[in-house]
DRENDO-1510 file (C-alpha; in Angstrom, 1 decimal, always signed):
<recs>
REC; n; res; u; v; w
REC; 1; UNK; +132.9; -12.8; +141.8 .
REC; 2; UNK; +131.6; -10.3; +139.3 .
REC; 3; UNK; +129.1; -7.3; +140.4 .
REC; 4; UNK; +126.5; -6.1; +138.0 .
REC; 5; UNK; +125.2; -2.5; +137.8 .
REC; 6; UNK; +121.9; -1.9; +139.8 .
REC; 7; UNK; +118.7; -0.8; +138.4 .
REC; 8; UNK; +117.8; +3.2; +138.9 .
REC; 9; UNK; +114.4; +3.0; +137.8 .
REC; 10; UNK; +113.3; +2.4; +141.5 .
REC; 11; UNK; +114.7; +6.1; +142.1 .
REC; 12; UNK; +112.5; +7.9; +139.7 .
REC; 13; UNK; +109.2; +9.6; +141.1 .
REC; 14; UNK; +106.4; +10.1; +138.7 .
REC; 15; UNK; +105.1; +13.5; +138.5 .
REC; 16; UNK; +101.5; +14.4; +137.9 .
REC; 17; UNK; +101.0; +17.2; +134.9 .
REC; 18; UNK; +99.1; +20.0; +136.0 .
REC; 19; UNK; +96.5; +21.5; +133.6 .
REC; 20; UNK; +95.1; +25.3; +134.0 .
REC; 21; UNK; +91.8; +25.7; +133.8 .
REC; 22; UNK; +89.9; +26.9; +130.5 .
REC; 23; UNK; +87.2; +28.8; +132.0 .
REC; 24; UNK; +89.7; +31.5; +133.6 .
REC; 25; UNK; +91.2; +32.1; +130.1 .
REC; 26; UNK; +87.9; +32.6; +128.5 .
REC; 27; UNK; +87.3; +34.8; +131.8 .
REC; 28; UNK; +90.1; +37.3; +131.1 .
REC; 29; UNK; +89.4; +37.2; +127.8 .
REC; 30; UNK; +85.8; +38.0; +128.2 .
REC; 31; UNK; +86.8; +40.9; +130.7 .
REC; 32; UNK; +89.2; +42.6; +127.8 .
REC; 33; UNK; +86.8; +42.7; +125.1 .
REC; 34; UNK; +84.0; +44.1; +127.3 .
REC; 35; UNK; +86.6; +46.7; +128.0 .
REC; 36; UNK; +87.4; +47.1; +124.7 .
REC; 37; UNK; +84.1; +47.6; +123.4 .
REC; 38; UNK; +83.2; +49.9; +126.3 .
REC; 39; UNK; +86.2; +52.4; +125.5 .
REC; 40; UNK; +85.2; +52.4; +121.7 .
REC; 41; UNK; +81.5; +52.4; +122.0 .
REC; 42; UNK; +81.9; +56.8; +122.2 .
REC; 43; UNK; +84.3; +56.6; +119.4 .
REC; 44; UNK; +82.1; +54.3; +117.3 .
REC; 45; UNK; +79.4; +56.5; +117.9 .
REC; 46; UNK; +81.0; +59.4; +117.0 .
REC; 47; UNK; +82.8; +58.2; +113.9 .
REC; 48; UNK; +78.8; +56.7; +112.6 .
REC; 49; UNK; +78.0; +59.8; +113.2 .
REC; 50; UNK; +80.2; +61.8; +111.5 .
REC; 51; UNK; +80.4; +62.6; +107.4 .
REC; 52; UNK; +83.6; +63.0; +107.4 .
REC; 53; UNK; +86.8; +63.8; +109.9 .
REC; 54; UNK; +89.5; +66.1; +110.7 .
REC; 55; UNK; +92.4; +66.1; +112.9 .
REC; 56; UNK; +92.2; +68.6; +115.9 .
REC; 57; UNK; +95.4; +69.7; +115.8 .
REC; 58; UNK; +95.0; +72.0; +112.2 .
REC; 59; UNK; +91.9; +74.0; +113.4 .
REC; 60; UNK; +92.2; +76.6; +115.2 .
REC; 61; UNK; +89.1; +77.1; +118.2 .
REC; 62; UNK; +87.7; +79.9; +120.0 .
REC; 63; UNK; +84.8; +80.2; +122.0 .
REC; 64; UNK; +81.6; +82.7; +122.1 .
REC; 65; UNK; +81.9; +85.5; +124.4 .
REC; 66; UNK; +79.6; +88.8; +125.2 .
REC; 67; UNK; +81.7; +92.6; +125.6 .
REC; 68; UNK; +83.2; +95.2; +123.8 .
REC; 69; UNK; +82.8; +95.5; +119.9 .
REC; 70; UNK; +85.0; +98.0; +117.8 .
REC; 71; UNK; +83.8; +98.2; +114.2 .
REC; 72; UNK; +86.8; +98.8; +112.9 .
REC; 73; UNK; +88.5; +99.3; +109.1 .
REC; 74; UNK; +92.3; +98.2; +108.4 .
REC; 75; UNK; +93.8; +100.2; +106.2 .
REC; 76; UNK; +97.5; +100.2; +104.9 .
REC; 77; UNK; +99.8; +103.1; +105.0 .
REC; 78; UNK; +103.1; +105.0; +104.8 .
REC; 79; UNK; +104.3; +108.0; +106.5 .
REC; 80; UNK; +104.7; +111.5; +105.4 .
REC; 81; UNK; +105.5; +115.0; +106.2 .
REC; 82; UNK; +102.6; +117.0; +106.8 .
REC; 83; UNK; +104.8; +120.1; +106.0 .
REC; 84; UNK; +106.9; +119.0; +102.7 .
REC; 85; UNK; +106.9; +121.8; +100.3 .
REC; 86; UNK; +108.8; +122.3; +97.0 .
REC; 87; UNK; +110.6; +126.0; +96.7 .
REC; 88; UNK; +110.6; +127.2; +93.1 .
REC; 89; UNK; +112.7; +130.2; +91.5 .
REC; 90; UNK; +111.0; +133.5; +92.1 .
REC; 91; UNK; +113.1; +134.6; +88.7 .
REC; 92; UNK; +115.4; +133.6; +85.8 .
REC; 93; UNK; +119.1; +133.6; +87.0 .
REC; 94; UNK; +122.1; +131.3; +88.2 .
REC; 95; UNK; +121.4; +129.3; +91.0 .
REC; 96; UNK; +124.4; +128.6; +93.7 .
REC; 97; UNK; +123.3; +126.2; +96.5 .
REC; 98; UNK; +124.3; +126.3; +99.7 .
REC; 99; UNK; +122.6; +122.4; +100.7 .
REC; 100; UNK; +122.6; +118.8; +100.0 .
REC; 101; UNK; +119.7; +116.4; +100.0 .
REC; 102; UNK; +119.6; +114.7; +103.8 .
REC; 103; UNK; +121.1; +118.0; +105.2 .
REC; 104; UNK; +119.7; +119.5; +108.5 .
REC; 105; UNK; +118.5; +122.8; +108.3 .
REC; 106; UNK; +117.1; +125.5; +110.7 .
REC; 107; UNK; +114.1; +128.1; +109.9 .
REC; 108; UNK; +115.2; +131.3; +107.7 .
REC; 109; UNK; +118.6; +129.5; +106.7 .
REC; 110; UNK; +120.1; +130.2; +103.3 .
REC; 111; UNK; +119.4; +126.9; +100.8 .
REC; 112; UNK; +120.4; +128.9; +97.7 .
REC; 113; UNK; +120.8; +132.1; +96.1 .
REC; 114; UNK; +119.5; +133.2; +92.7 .
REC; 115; UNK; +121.7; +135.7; +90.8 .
REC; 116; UNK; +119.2; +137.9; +88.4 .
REC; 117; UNK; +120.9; +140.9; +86.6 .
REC; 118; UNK; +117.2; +141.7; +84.7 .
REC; 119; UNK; +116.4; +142.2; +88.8 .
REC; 120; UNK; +119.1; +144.5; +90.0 .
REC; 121; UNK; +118.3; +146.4; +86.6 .
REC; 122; UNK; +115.4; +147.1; +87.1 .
REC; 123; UNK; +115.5; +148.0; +90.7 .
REC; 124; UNK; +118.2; +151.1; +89.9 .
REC; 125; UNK; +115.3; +152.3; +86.8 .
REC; 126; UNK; +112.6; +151.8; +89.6 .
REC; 127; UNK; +115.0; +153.4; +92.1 .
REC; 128; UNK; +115.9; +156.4; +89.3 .
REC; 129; UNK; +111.9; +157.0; +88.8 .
REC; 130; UNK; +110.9; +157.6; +92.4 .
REC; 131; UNK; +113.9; +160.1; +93.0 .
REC; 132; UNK; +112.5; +161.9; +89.8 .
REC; 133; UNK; +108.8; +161.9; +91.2 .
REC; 134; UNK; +110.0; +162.8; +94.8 .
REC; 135; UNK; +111.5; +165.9; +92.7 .
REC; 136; UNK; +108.4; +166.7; +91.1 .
REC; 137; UNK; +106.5; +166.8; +94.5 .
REC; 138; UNK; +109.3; +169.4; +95.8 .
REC; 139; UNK; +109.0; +171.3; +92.6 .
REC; 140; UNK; +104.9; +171.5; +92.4 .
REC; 141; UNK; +105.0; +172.5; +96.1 .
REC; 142; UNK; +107.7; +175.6; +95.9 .
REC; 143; UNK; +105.2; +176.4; +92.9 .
REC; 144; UNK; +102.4; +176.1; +95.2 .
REC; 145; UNK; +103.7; +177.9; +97.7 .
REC; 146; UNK; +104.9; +180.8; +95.1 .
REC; 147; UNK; +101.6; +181.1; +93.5 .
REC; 148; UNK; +99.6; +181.5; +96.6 .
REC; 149; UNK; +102.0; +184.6; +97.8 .
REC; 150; UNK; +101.6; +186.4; +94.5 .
REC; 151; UNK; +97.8; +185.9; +94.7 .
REC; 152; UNK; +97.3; +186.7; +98.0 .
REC; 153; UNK; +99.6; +190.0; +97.1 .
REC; 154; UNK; +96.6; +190.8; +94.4 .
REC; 155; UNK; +94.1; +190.6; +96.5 .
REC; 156; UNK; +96.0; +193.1; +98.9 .
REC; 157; UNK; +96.4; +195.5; +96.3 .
REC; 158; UNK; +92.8; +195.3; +94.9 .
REC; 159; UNK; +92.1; +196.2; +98.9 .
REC; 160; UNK; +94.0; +198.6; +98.6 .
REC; 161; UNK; +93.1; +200.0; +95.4 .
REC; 162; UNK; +89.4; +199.7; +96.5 .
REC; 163; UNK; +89.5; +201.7; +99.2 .
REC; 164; UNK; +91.4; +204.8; +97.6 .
REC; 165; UNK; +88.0; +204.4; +95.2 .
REC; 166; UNK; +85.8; +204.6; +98.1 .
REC; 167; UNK; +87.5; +207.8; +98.8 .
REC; 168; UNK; +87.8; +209.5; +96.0 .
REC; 169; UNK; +83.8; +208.7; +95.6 .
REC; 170; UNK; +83.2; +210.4; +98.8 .
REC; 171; UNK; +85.0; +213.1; +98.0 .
REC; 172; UNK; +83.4; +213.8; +94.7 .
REC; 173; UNK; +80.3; +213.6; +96.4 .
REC; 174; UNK; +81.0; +216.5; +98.5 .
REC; 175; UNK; +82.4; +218.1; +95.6 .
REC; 176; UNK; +79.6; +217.7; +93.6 .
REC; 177; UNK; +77.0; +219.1; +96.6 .
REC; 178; UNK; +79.1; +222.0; +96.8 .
REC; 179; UNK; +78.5; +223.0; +93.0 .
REC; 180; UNK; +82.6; +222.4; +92.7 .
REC; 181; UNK; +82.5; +219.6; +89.6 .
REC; 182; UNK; +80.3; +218.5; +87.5 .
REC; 183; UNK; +78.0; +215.4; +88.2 .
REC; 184; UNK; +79.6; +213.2; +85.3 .
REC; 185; UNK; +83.2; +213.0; +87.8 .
REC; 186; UNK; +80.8; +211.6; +90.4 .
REC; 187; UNK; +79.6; +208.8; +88.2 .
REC; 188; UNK; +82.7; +207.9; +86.9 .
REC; 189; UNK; +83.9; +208.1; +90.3 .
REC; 190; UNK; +81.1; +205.2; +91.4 .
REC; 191; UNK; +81.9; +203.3; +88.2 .
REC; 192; UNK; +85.8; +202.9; +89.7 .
REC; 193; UNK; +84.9; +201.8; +92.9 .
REC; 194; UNK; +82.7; +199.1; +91.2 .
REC; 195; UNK; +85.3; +198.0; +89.5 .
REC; 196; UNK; +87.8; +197.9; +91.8 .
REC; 197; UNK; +85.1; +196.0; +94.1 .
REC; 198; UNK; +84.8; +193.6; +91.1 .
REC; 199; UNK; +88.3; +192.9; +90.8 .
REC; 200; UNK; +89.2; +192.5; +94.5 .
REC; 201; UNK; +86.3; +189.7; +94.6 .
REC; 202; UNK; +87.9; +187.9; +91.5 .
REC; 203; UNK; +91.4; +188.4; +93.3 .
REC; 204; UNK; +89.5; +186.6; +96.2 .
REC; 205; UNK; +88.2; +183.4; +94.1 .
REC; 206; UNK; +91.0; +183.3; +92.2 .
REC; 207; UNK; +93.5; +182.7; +95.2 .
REC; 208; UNK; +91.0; +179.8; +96.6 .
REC; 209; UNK; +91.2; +178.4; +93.0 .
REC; 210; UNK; +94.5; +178.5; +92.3 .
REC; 211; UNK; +95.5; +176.7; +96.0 .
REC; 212; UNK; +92.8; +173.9; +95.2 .
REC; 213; UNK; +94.8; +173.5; +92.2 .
REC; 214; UNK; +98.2; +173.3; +93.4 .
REC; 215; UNK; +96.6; +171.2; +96.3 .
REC; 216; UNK; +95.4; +168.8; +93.8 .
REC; 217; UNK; +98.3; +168.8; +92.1 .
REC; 218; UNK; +100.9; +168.1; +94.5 .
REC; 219; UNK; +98.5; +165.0; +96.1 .
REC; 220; UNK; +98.6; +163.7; +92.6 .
REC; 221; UNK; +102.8; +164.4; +92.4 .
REC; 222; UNK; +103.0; +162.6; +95.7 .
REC; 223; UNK; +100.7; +160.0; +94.9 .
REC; 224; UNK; +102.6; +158.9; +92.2 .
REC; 225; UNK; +105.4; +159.1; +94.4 .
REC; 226; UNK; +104.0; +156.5; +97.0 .
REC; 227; UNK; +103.0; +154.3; +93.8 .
REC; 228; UNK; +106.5; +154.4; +93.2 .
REC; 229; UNK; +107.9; +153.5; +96.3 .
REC; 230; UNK; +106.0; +150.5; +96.2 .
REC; 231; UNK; +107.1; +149.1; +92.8 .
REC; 232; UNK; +110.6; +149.7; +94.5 .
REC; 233; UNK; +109.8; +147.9; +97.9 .
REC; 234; UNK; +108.3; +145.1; +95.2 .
REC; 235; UNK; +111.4; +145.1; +93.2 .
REC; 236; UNK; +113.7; +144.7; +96.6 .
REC; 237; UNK; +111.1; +142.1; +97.8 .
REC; 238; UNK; +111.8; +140.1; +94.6 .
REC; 239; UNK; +115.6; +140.4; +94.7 .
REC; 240; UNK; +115.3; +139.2; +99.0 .
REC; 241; UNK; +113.4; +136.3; +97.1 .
REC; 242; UNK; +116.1; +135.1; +95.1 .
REC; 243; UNK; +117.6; +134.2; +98.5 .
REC; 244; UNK; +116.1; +130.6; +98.8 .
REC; 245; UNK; +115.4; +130.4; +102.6 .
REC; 246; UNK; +114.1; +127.5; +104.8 .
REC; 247; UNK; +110.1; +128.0; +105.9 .
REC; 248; UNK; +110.8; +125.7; +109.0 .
REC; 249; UNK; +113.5; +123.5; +111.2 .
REC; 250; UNK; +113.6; +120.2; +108.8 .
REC; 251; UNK; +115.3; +118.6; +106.4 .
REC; 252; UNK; +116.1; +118.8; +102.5 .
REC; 253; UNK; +114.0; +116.3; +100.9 .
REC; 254; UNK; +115.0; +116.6; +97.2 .
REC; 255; UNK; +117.8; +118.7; +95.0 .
REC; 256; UNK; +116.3; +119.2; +91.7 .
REC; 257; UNK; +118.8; +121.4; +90.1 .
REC; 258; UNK; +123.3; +121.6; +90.1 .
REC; 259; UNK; +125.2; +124.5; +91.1 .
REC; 260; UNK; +125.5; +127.3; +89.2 .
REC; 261; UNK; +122.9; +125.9; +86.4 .
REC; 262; UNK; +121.1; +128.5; +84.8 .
REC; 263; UNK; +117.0; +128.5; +85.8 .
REC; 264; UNK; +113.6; +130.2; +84.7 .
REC; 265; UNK; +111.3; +131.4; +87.0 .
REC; 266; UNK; +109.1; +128.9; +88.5 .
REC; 267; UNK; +111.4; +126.3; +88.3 .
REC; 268; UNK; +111.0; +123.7; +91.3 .
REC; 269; UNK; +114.9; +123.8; +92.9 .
REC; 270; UNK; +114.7; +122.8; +96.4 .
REC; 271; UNK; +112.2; +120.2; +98.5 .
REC; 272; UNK; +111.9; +120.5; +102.5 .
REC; 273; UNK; +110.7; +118.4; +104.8 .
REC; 274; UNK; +109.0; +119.0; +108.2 .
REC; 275; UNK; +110.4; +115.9; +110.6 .
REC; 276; UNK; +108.7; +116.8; +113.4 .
REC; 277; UNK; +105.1; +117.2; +111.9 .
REC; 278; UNK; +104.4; +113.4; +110.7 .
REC; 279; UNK; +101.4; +112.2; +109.4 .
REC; 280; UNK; +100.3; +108.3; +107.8 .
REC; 281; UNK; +98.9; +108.3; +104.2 .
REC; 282; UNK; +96.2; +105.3; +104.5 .
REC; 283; UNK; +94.7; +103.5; +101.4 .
REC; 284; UNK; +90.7; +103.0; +102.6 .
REC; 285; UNK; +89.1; +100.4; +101.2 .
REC; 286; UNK; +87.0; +101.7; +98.2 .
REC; 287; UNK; +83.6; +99.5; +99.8 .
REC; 288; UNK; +84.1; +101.5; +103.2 .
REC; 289; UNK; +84.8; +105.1; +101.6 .
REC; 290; UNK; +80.7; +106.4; +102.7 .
REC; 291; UNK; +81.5; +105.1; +106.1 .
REC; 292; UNK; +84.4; +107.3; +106.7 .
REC; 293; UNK; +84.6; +111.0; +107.1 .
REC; 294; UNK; +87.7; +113.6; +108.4 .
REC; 295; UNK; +87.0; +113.5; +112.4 .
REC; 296; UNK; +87.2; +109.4; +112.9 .
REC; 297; UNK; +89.5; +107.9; +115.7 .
REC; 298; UNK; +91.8; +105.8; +114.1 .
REC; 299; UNK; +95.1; +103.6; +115.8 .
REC; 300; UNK; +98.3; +103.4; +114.1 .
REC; 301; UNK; +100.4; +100.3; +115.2 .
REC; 302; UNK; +104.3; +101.5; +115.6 .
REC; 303; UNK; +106.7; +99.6; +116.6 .
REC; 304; UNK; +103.8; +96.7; +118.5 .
REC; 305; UNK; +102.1; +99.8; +119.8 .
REC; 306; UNK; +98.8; +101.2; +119.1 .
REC; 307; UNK; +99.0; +105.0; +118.8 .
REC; 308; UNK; +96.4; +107.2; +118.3 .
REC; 309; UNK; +95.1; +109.5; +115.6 .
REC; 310; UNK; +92.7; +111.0; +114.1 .
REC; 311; UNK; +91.7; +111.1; +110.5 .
REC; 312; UNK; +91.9; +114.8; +109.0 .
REC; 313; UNK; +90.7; +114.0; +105.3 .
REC; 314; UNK; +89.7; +111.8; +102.8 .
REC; 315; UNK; +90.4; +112.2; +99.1 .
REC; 316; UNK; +87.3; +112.8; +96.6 .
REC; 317; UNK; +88.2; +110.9; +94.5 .
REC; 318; UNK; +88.6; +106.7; +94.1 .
REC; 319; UNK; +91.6; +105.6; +92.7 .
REC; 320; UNK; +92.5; +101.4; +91.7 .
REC; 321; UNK; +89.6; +100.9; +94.3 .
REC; 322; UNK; +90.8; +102.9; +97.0 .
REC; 323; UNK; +90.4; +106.0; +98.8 .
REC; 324; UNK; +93.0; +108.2; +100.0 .
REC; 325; UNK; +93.4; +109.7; +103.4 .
REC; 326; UNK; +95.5; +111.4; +106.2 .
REC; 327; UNK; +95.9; +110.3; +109.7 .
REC; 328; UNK; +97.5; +113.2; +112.1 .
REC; 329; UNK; +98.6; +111.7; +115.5 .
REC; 330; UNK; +97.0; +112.9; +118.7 .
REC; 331; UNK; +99.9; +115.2; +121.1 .
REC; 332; UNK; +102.0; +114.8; +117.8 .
REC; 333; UNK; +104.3; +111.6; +116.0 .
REC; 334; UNK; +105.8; +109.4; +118.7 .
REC; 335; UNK; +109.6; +109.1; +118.5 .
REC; 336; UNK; +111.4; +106.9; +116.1 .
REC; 337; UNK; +109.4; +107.2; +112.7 .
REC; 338; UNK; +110.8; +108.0; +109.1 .
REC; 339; UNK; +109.2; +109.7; +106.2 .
REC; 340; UNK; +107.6; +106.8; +103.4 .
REC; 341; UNK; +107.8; +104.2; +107.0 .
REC; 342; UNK; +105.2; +101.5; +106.1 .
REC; 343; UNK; +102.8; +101.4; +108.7 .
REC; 344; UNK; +99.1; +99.7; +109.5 .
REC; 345; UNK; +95.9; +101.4; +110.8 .
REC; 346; UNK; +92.4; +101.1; +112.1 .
REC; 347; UNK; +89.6; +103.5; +111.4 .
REC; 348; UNK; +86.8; +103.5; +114.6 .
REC; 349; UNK; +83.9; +103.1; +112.7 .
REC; 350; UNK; +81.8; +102.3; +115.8 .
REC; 351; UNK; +81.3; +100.8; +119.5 .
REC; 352; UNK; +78.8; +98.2; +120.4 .
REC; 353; UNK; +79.1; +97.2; +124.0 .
REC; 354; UNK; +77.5; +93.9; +125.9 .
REC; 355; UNK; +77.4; +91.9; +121.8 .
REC; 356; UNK; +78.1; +88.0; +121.3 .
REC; 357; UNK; +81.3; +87.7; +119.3 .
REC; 358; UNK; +83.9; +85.9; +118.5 .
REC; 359; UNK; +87.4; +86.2; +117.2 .
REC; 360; UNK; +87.8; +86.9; +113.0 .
REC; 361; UNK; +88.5; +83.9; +111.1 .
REC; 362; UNK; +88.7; +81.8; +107.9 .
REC; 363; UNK; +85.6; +80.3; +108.7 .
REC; 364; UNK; +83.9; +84.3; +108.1 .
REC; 365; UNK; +85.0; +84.2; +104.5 .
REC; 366; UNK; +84.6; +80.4; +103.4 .
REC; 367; UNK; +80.9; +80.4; +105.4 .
REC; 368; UNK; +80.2; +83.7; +103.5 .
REC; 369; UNK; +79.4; +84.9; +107.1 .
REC; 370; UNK; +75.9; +82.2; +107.0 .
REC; 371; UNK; +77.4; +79.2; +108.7 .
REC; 372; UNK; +80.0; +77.8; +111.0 .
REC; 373; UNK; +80.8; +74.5; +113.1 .
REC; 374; UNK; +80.2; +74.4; +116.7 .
REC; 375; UNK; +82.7; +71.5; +118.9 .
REC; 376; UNK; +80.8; +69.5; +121.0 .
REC; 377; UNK; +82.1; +66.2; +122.4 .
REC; 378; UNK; +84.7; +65.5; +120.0 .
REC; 379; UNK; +82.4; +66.3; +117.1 .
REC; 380; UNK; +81.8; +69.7; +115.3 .
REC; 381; UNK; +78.2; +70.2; +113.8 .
REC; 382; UNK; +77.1; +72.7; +111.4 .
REC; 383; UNK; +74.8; +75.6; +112.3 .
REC; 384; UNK; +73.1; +78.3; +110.5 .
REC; 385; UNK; +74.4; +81.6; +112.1 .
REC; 386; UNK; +73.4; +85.5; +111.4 .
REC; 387; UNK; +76.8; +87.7; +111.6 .
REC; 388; UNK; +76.3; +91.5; +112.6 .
REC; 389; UNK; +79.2; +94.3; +113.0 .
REC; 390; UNK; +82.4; +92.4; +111.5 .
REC; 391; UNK; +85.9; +94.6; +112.5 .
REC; 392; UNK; +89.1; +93.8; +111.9 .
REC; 393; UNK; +89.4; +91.2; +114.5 .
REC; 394; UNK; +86.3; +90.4; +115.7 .
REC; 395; UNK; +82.6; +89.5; +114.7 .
REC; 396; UNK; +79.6; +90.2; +116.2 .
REC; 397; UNK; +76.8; +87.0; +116.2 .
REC; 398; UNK; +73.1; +88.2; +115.9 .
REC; 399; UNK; +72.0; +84.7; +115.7 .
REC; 400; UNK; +72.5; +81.2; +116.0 .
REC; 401; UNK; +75.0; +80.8; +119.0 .
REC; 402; UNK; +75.1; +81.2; +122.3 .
REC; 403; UNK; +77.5; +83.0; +125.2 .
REC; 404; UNK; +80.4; +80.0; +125.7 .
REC; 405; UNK; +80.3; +77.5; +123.1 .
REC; 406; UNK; +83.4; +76.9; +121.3 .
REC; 407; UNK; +83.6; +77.1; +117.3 .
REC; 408; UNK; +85.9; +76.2; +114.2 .
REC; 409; UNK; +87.9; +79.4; +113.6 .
REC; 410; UNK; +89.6; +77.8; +110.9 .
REC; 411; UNK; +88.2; +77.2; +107.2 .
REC; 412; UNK; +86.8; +73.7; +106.9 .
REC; 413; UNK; +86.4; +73.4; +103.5 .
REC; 414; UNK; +87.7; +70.0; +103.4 .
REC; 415; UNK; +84.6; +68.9; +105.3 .
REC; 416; UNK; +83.3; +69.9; +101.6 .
REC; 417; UNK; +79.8; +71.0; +103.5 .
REC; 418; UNK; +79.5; +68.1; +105.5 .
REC; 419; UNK; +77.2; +68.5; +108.5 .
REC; 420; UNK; +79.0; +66.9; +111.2 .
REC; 421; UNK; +82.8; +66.5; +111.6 .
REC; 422; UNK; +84.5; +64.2; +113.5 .
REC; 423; UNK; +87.9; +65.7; +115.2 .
REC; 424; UNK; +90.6; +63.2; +115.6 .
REC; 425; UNK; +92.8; +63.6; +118.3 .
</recs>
């Protein structure tokens, strides 16, 4: 008996298809683009409100604050030696030096010796006239001396001879009243004794004469004497000069001659430097030169340091649109600095205290100091502003902004004058 195969379509169970609903889709949906449009809605805003855009991350922002203001002039400079000066030949001659350029050397040391025969000529003729003149003063006052005894000797003898006169004139006068001699030997006896007065009295004026004389004459002699010594102590001053010493403890800057090369008098042979008496050259600004005298503060920046100064003069004259001037340090150079180092400063014009300002920036040159934009919820807007002090790194603001907003430091000139920018994240 055969056996079929049974039917399994009584084994299957029909299953219902489910359907989700519509409305929740449209729900969600619905939900998204509400939040959608509710996150864009301030961007949408600010980008119709904006000319044109810029992404935050170029500019550079800083905000308004009130304080301190140091009008202040940046100048470039270079370091020098106060103390650098240039010794010359005191006469013609062969030089031998005694020194290198970069050598250390120490006050009143030897940096090179002139040889000048026309020099140690001339001192021996100088030497030769003064012992000649010291002679002559020796000489004059013997004479002196000899002139004066012989004179006072004739006025001795013209006492002398004056008083036998006197005598004799008495003694004709008792003559004569006795009847003895003859009244003629009395007068001839007066008449001597005049004489002889006379010639004392001349004896007398002569001797005062003749010691004025010789006086004069030996102050004159040793006059010329003295005159003489000092054309000597010149000539030996000269010939100590041709020994080329060091004026301080320094170094030698510059060699300007060989050894044993023959030089003229003035020639420049020897330059030395004064290392521990620094000072910074600065080229001023040619726009600031009225605004800066000798007497100004001033900060040299060494080494990420601020040391300060003070300026001791400013040039006359302008040169390729700059002034020249000094800076000396205050309690002397700090440590570390070499002659023709490159250096920066800043002259203290003035202080203003409690000021708006903010940091120096492009925007100060591109805004020609009229304008800049102000950030404001993600959007920075153009205002009118009036600028006051400007200093190297900071400007004061007279008008137009208040005490913490926040501003475009950077130049915005791709905004190409637009009045509102919007800044992209």
């Amino acid at each position: 008996m055969t056996t079929g195969i049974r039917d399994t379509s009584h084994m299957d169970t029909p299953i219902e298809r489910r359907r989700r609903p519509i409305a929740l889709w449209a729900l969600a949906a619905g939900i998204g683009a509400l939040a959608l449009f509710l996150a864009l809605r301030p961007l949408a805003r600010r980008w119709a409100a904006a000319d044109q855009s810029v992404e935050l991350d170029r500019l550079r922002l800083a905000r308004v604050t009130r304080g301190e203001l140091i009008h202040d002039v940046a100048a470039q400079g270079r370091v020098v030696a106060a103390s650098r000066p240039t010794l010359f030949s005191p006469a013609p001659g062969i030089v031998t030096l005694r020194v290198r350029e970069g050598m250390q050397v120490h006050a009143g040391g030897i940096l090179a010796v002139v040889a000048s025969p026309e020099l140690a000529s001339r001192l021996q003729q100088e030497r030769a006239s003064l012992d000649g003149l010291v002679s002559d003063v020796g000489r004059l006052e013997l004479s002196s001396r000899q002139e004066n005894l012989a004179n006072e000797q004739r006025v001795a003898l013209g006492e002398v001879e004056l008083g036998s006169a006197e005598r004799e004139v008495a003694r004709m006068e008792r003559l004569t009243a006795e009847g003895l001699i003859h009244r003629i030997e009395l007068e001839k006896a007066h008449d001597l004794r005049a004489v002889r007065r006379l010639e004392l009295e001349q004896a007398r004026q002569r001797v005062e004469i003749e010691r004025e004389m010789f006086e004069f004459q030996v102050r004159d002699a040793r006059s010329r004497a003295a005159r003489q010594r000092l054309v000597v102590s010149d000539v030996e001053r000269q010939i100590a000069e041709l020994e080329i010493r060091a004026p301080f403890d320094g170094m030698v800057a510059t060699v300007s001659i060989e050894d044993a090369d023959a030089v003229v008098r003035g020639q420049p042979l020897v330059g030395v430097v004064d290392l521990a008496d620094l000072e910074v050259e600065v080229a001023i600004p040619e726009s600031y030169a009225d605004d800066v005298a000798p007497g100004l503060p001033a900060l040299v920046r060494v080494d990420a340091a601020d040391v300060p100064g003070r300026l001791t003069s400013v040039a006359p004259e302008v040169r390729n649109s700059q002034v020249a001037g000094r800076i000396a340090f205050d309690g002397g150079p700090p440590p570390g600095l070499r002659q023709n180092q490159r250096v920066s400063a800043r002259l203290l014009l003035d202080e203003k205290r409690d000021v708006l300002k903010v940091p120096r920036g492009p925007f100060l040159e591109a805004g020609g100091g009229r304008a800049v934009y102000v950030v404001s919820d993600g959007l920075a807007r153009r205002r009118t502003i009036v600028v006051g002090t400007v200093s190297v790194t900071e400007v004061e603001i007279l008008e137009g902004l208040s005490e913490g907003e926040e501003i475009v430091l950077s130049d915005l000139g791709v905004a190409e004058g637009a009045e509102t920018v919007l800044l992209r994240d």
